[in-house]
C-alpha positions as CSV (number, residue, x, y, z in Angstrom):
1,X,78.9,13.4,-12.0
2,X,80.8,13.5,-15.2
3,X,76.9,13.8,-17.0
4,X,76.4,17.1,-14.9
5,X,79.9,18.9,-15.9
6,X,78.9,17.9,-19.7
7,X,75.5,19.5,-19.5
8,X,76.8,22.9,-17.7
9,X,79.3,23.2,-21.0
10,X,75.8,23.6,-23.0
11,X,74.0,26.4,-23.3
12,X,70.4,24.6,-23.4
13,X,68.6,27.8,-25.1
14,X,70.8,26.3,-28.2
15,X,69.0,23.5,-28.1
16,X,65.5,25.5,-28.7
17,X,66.9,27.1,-31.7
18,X,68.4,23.5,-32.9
19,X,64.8,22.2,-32.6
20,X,63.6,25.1,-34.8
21,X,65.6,24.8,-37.9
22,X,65.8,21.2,-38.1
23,X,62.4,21.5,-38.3
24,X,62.0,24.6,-40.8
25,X,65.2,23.9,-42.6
26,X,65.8,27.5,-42.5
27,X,67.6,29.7,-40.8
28,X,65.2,32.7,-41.7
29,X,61.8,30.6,-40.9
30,X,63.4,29.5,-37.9
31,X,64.3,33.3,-36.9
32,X,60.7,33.9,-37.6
33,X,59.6,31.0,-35.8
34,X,61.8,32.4,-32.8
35,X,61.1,35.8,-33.1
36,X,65.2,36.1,-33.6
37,X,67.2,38.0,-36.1
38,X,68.6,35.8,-38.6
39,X,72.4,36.9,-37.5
40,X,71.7,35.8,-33.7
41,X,70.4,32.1,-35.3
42,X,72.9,32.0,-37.4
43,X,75.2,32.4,-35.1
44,X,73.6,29.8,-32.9
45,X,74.3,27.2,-36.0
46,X,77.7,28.2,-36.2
47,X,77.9,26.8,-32.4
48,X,75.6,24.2,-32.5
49,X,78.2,22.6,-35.1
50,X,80.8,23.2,-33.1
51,X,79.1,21.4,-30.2
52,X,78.0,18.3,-31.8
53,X,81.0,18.4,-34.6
54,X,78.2,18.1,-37.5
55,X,77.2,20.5,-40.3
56,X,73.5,19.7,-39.5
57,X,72.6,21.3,-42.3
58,X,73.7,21.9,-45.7
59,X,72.7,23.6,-48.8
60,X,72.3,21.3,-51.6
61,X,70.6,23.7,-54.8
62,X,68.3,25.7,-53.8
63,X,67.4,23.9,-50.6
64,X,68.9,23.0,-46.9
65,X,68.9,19.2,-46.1
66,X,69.5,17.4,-42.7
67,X,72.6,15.8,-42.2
68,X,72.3,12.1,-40.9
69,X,73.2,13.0,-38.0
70,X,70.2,15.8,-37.7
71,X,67.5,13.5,-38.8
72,X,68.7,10.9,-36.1
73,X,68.3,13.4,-33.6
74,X,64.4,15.0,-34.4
75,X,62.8,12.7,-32.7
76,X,64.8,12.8,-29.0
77,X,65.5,16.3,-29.4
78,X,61.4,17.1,-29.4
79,X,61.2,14.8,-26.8
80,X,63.8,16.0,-24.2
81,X,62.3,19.6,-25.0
82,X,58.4,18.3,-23.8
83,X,60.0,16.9,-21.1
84,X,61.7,20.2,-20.1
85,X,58.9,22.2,-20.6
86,X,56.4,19.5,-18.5
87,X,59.3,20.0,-15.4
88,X,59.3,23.8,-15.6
89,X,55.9,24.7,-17.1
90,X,52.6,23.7,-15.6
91,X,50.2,21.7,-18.0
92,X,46.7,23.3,-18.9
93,X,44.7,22.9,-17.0
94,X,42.1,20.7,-18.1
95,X,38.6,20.2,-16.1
96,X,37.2,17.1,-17.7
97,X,40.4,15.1,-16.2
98,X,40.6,17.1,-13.2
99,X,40.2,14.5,-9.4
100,X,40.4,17.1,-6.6
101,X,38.3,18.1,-4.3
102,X,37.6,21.7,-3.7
103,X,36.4,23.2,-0.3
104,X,34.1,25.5,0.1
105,X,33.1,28.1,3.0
106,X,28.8,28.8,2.6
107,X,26.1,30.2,4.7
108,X,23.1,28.1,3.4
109,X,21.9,31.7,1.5
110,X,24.8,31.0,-0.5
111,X,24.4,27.2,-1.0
112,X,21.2,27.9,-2.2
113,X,22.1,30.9,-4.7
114,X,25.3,29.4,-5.8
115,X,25.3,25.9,-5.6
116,X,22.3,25.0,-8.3
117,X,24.2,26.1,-11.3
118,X,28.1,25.3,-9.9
119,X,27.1,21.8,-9.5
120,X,25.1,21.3,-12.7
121,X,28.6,22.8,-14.0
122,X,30.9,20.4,-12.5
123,X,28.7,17.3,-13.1
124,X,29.2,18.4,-16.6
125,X,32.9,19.9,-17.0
126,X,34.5,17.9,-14.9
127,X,32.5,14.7,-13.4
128,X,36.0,13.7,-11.3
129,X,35.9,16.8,-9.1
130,X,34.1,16.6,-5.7
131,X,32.7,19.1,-3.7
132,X,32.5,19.8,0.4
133,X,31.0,22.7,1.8
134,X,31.7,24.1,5.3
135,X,30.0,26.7,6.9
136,X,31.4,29.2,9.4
137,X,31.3,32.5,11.3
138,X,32.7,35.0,9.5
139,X,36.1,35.4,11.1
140,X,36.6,31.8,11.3
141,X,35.9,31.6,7.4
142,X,38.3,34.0,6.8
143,X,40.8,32.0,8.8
144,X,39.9,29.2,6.7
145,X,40.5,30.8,3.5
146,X,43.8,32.7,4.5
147,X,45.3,29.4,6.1
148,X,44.3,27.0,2.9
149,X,41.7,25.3,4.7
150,X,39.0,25.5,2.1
151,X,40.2,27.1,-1.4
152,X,36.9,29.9,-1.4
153,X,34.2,31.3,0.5
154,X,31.1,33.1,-0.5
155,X,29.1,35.9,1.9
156,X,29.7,39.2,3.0
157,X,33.4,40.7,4.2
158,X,33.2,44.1,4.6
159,X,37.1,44.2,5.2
160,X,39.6,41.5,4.6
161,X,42.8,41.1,5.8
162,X,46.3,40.9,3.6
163,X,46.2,38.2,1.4
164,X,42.7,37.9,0.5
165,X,41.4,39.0,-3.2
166,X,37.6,38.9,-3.8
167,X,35.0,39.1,-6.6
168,X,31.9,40.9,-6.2
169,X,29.3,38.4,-7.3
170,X,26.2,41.3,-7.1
171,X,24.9,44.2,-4.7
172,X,22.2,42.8,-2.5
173,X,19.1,44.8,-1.0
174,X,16.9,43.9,1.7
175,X,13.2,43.1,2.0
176,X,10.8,42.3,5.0
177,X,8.9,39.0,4.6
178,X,5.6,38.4,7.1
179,X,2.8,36.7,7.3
180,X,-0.2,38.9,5.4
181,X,-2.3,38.7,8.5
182,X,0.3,40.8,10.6
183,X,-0.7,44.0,8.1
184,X,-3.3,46.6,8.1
185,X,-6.3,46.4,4.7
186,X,-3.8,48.3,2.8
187,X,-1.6,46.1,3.4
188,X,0.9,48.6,4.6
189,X,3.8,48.5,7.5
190,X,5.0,51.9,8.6
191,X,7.9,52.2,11.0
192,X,6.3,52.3,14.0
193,X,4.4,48.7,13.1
194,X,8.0,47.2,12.1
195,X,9.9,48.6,15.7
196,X,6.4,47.3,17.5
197,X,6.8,43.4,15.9
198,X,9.2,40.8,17.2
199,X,11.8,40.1,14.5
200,X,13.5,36.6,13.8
201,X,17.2,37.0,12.8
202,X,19.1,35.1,10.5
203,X,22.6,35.2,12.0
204,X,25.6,32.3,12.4
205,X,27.5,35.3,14.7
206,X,24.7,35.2,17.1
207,X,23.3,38.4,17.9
208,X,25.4,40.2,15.6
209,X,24.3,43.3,14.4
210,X,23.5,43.4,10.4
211,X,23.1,46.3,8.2
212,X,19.1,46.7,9.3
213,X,20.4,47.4,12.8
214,X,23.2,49.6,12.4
215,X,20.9,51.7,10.2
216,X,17.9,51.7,12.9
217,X,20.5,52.5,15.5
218,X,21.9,55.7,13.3
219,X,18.5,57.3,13.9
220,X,18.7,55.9,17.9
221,X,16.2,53.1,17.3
222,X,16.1,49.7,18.0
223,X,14.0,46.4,16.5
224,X,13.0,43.5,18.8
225,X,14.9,40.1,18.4
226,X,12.5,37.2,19.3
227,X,14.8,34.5,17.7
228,X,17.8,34.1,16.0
229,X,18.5,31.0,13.9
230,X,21.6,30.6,11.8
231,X,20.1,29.4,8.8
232,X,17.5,31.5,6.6
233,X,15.8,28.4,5.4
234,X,14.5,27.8,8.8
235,X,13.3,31.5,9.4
236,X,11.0,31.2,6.3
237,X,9.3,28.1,7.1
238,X,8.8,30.3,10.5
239,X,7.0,32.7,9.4
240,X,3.3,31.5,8.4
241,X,1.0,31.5,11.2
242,X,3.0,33.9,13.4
243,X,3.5,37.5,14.0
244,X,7.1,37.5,13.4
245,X,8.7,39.8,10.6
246,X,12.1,38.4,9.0
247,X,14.1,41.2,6.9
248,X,16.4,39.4,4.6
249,X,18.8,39.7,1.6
250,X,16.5,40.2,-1.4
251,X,17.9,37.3,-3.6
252,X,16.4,34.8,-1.0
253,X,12.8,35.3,-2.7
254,X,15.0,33.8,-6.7
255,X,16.1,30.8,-4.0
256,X,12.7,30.2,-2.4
257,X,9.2,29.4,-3.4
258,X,6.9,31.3,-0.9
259,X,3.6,30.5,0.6
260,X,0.9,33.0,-0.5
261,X,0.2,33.5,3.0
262,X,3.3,35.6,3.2
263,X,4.0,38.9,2.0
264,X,7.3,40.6,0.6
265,X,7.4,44.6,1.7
266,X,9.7,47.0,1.4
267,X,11.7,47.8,4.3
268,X,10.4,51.1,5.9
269,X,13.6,52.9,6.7
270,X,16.3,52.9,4.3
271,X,19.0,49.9,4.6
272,X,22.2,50.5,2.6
273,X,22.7,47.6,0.3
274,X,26.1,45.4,0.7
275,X,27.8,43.5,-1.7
276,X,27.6,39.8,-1.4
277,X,31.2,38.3,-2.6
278,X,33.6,35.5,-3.2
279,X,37.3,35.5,-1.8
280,X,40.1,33.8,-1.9
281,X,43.8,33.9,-1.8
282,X,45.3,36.2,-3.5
283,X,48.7,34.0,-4.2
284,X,46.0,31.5,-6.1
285,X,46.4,33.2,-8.9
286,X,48.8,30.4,-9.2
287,X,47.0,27.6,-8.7
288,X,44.6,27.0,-12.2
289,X,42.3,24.7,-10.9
290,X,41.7,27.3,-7.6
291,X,41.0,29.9,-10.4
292,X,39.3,27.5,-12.4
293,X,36.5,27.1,-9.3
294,X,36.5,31.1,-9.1
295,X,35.3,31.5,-12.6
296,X,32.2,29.0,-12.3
297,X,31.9,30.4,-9.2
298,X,31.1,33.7,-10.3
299,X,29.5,31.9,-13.7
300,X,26.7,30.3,-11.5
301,X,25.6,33.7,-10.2
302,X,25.7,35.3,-13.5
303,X,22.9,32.9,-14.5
304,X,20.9,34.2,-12.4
């Protein structure tokens, strides 16, 4: 208890400047050093002998030399100052010695845009860190995220609650994908042909309605559902032979090598695009691994 009462007698900033001249030998590099005026370090000597009843340092010609005293106490003075700063500061981060394991919310869209280039750079960043993916409606995801369950999720929020920050990884469009047999010669598909054909729908909400069919139903029109299926994947190895038309993020066509017995059209109304994102909590800003992930999160799109 005694050690305790000692310690609150010292003011431990002192021992920051001590460090500083017994190391420049100076009190004007030390200022410089500190970014102090020389008065305010002087000063500081003039207690700092007081405190340890030793002159520390003194002027012999043109030079200032350590006292015994000061040289005996370089080495456990730096030390006790790294150990400070290891309690109170956090270390840098450094990916290459870095064991946890990061969760991940994906849709298997964004497994396969985002997971190619992430992995390549954690296999070669940081070999220790492992890697499990969930997947999830989007309220439950969100859920996830704001409750620490998995440290990201990638997709598309239009609004997040309080808490959440997010990075726009790109603004996606849409495109229809069909069998070429389902067109007309010209290879055309009006409006009328795309209302008429039975749709599959990619959806892990069910039959949740995506941007295609809030902007048919704006113009009071409506597009057959013949299936949904929750994973994209299995909607394109769907489509040859059939009559089915799939309308799907654009960036699905960089993900997947297509038959040449399908086709890649335009939609024929106009879809607004939507941004596809990465989020997160906002109070990770804290954490520098979580924003560590972030960053080669956002990296592996940017590849692209």
């Amino acid at each position: 208890m005694q050690n305790i009462h000692d310690l609150r007698k010292i003011d431990l900033n002192l021992l920051v400047v001590l460090d500083a001249l017994l190391r420049e030998r100076s009190v004007s590099r030390a200022a410089e050093r500190l970014a102090m005026t020389q008065p305010a370090v002087s000063h500081a000597l003039a207690r700092l002998r007081d405190l340890v009843a030793d002159p520390l340092l003194l002027r012999v010609g043109n030079e200032m030399r350590l006292t015994a005293r000061a040289r005996a106490m370089l080495g456990p003075l730096a030390e006790a100052l790294d150990r400070v700063r290891d309690v109170v500061l956090p270390a840098p981060f450094a990916p290459a010695r870095c064991t946890r394991t990061f969760r991940l919310a994906m849709s298997d869209y964004g497994c396969a845009l985002v997971l190619p280039a992430l992995l390549r750079d954690l296999r070669t960043l940081a070999p220790s860190v492992d890697l499990f993916v969930v997947k999830g409606a989007r309220l439950e995801t969100m859920r996830q995220v704001a409750e620490s369950e998995v440290d990201g999720a990638t997709g598309v929020f239009p609004m997040l609650p309080e808490g959440l920050a997010h990075d726009v990884l790109f603004e996606e469009r849409f495109v229809v994908i069909t069998d070429r047999r389902n067109l007309a010669q010209d290879g055309h598909l009006d409006l009328e042909q795309y209302l008429r054909a039975p749709h599959v729908h990619v959806s892990t909400e069910g039959l949740h309605h995506s941007h295609v069919d809030l902007a048919l139903g704006a113009q009071g029109l409506q597009r057959r559902l013949a299936l949904v299926v929750p994973y994209w994947m299995t909607a394109l190895d769907l489509l040859p032979g059939t009559d089915l038309l799939l309308t799907v993020s654009a960036r699905v066509l960089q993900a997947a090598a297509l038959p040449e017995t399908l086709a890649v059209l335009q939609p024929p109304l106009a879809v607004p695009t939507f941004e596809f994102v990465y989020i997160w909590r906002a109070d990770a800003v804290s954490d520098p691994e979580a924003m560590w992930l972030r960053e080669r999160v956002c990296a592996a799109i940017a590849v692209q």
